[in-house]
C-alpha positions in Angstrom: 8.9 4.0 -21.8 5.6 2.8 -21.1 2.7 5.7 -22.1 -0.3 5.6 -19.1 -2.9 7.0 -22.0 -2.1 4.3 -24.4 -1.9 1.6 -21.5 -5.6 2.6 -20.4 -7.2 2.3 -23.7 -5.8 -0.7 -24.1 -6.9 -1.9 -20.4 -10.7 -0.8 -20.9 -10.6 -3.0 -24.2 -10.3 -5.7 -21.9 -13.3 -5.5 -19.9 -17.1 -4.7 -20.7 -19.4 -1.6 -20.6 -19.7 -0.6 -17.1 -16.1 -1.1 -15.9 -14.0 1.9 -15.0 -10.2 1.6 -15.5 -7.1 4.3 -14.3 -3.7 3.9 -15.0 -1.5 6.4 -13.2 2.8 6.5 -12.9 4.7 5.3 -9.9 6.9 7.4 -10.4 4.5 10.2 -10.1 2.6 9.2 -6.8 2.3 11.4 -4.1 2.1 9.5 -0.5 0.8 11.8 1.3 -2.0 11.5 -0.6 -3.1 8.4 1.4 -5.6 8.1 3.9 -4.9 6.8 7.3 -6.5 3.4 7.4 -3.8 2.9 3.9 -0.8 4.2 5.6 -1.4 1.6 8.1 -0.7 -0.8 5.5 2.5 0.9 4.6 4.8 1.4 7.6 8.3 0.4 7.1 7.5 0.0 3.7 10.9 0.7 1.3 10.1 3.6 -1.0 9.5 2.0 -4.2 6.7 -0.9 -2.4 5.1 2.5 -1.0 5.5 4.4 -4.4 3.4 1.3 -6.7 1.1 1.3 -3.4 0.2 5.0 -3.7 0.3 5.1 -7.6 -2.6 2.0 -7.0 -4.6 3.8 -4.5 -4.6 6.7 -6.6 -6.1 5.0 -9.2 -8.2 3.0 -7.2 -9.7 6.4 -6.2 -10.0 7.6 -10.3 -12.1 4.3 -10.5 -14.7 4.8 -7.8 -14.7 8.5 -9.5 -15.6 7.6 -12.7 -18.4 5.3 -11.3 -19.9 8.0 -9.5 -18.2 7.2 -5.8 -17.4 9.8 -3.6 -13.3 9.1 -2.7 -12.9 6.4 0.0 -9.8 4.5 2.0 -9.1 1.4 0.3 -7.0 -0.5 3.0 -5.9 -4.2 2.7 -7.0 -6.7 3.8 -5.2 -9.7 5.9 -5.0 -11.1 1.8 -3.1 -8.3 0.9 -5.8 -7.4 -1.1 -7.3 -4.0 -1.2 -10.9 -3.7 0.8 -13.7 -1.9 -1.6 -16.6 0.0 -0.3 -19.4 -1.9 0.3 -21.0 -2.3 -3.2 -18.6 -2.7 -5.4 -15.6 -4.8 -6.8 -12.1 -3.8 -7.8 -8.7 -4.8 -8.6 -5.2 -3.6 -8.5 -2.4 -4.2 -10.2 1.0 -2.4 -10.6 4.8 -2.6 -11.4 8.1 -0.8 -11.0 6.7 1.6 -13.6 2.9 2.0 -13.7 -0.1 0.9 -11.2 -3.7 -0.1 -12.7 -7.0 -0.2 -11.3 -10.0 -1.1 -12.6 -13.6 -1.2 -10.7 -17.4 -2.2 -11.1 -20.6 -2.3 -9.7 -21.5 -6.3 -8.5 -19.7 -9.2 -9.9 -16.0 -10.1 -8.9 -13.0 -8.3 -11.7 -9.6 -9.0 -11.7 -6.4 -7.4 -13.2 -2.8 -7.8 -13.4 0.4 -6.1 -15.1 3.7 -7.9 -15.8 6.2 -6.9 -18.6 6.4 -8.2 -21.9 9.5 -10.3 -21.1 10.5 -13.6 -21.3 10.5 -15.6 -17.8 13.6 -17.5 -17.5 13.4 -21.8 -18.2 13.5 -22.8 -14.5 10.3 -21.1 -13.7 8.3 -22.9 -16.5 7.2 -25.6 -14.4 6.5 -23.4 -11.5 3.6 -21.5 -13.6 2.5 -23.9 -15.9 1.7 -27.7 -15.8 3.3 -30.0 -18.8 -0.1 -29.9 -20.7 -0.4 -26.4 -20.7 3.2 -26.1 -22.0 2.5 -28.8 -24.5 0.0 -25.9 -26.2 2.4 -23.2 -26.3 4.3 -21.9 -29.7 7.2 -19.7 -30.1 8.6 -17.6 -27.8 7.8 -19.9 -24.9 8.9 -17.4 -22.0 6.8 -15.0 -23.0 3.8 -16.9 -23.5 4.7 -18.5 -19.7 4.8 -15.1 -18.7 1.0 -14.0 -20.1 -0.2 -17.4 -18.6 1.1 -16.1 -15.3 -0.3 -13.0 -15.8 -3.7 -15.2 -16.6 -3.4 -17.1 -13.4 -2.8 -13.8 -11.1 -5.9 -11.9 -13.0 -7.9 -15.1 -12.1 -6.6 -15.3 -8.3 -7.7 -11.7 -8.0 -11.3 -12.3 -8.8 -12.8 -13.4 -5.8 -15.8 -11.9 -4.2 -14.4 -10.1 -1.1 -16.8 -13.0 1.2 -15.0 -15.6 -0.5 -11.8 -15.4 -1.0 -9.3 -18.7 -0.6 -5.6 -18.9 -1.5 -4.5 -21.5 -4.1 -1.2 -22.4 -6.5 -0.9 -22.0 -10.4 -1.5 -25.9 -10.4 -4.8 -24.8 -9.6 -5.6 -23.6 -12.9 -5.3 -24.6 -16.7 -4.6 -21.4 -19.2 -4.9 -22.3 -23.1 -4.2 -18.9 -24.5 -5.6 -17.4 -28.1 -5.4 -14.2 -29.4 -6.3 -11.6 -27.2 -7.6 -13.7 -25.0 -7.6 -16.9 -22.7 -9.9 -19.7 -20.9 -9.4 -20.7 -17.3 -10.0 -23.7 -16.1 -10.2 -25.1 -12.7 -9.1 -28.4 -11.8 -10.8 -28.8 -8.3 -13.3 -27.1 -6.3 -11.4 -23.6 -4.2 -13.2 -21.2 -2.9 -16.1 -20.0 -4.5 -15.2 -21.7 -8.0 -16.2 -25.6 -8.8 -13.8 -28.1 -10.5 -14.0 -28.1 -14.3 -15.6 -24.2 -13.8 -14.3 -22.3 -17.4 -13.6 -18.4 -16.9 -12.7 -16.2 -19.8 -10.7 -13.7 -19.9 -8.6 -11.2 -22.1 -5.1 -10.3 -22.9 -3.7 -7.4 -24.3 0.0 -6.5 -25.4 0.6 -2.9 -25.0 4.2 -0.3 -24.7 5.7 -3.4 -23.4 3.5 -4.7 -21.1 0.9 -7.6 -20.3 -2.3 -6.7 -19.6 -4.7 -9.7 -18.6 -8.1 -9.3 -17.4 -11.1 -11.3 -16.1 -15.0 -10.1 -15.3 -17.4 -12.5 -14.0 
């Protein structure tokens, strides 16, 4: 079982000073703890996609806390993607078992969360292009499955003007220790062709942690 305290510490290592991170339980989440503009969102929902929902907003709201915000909606977006007051820039992230949040002031942050699983063979060319399979050593599935937690922690930071869809071809992950470079291969929303971002990976209670701050 994955611990949230051991989970955070290993989230806020990702990111610099002046990020504020939250981990909270799905399992734990209260709904009726949403505001209205969120429950919007959530109608029909089956109880576990409204359990991670909650368990995100939740943290969400322990991010905008810890940077001195008084507690806000957080609604989504037509991207799915949850709308921050004006201000600042967020992320979510969750899974069956834990949701994670993490939250600044300016610049574009993304996050994401997958278990520390292999992915199965057929999916390796659906996340990765043959170069960036080339580079990987080992346990192959697992490393697929940090690269496609890479790619989703990249997606997600967007400024909230900006924001465009685009594939995993979009992108080209060479993974290190604890870390990872992104680079683009054309021009999408508000990145350029050959633009490099770097981000950082972390390994945690079974877990994949990735992370990305402008």
């Amino acid at each position: 079982m994955t611990h949230p305290p051991a989970v955070e510490t290993a989230l806020r290592s990702l990111f610099p000073a002046g990020v504020a991170v939250a981990v909270e339980r799905t399992a734990m989440s209260d709904a009726t703890t949403l505001w209205p503009d969120e429950r919007t969102a959530m109608v029909g929902a089956v109880p576990r996609r409204l359990a991670e929902f909650t368990a995100g907003r939740i943290a969400a709201r322990r991010v905008l806390a810890s940077l001195g915000h008084p507690p806000a909606a957080l609604p989504m977006g037509t991207d799915r993607a949850a709308i921050w007051p004006p201000g600042l820039s967020g992320s979510i992230a969750h899974d069956a078992d834990l949701a994670i949040a993490v939250g600044r002031m300016g610049a574009p942050l993304g996050v994401d969360l997958e278990p520390d699983a292999p992915l199965e063979e057929a999916l390796w060319p659906v996340i990765c292009q043959e170069g960036e399979l080339t580079r990987l050593q080992g346990d192959i599935g697992r490393q697929v499955r940090q690269v496609f937690c890479a790619k989703e922690a990249v997606f997600k930071a967007q400024p909230a003007d900006a924001r465009a869809m685009f594939g995993f071809d979009m992108l080209d992950i060479t993974l290190a220790e604890g870390r990872f470079d992104a680079q683009f291969r054309a021009s999408v929303g508000p990145f350029r062709a050959e633009q490099v971002l770097a981000g950082r990976l972390a390994v945690v209670d079974g877990v994949i942690l990735a992370g990305v701050a402008w």
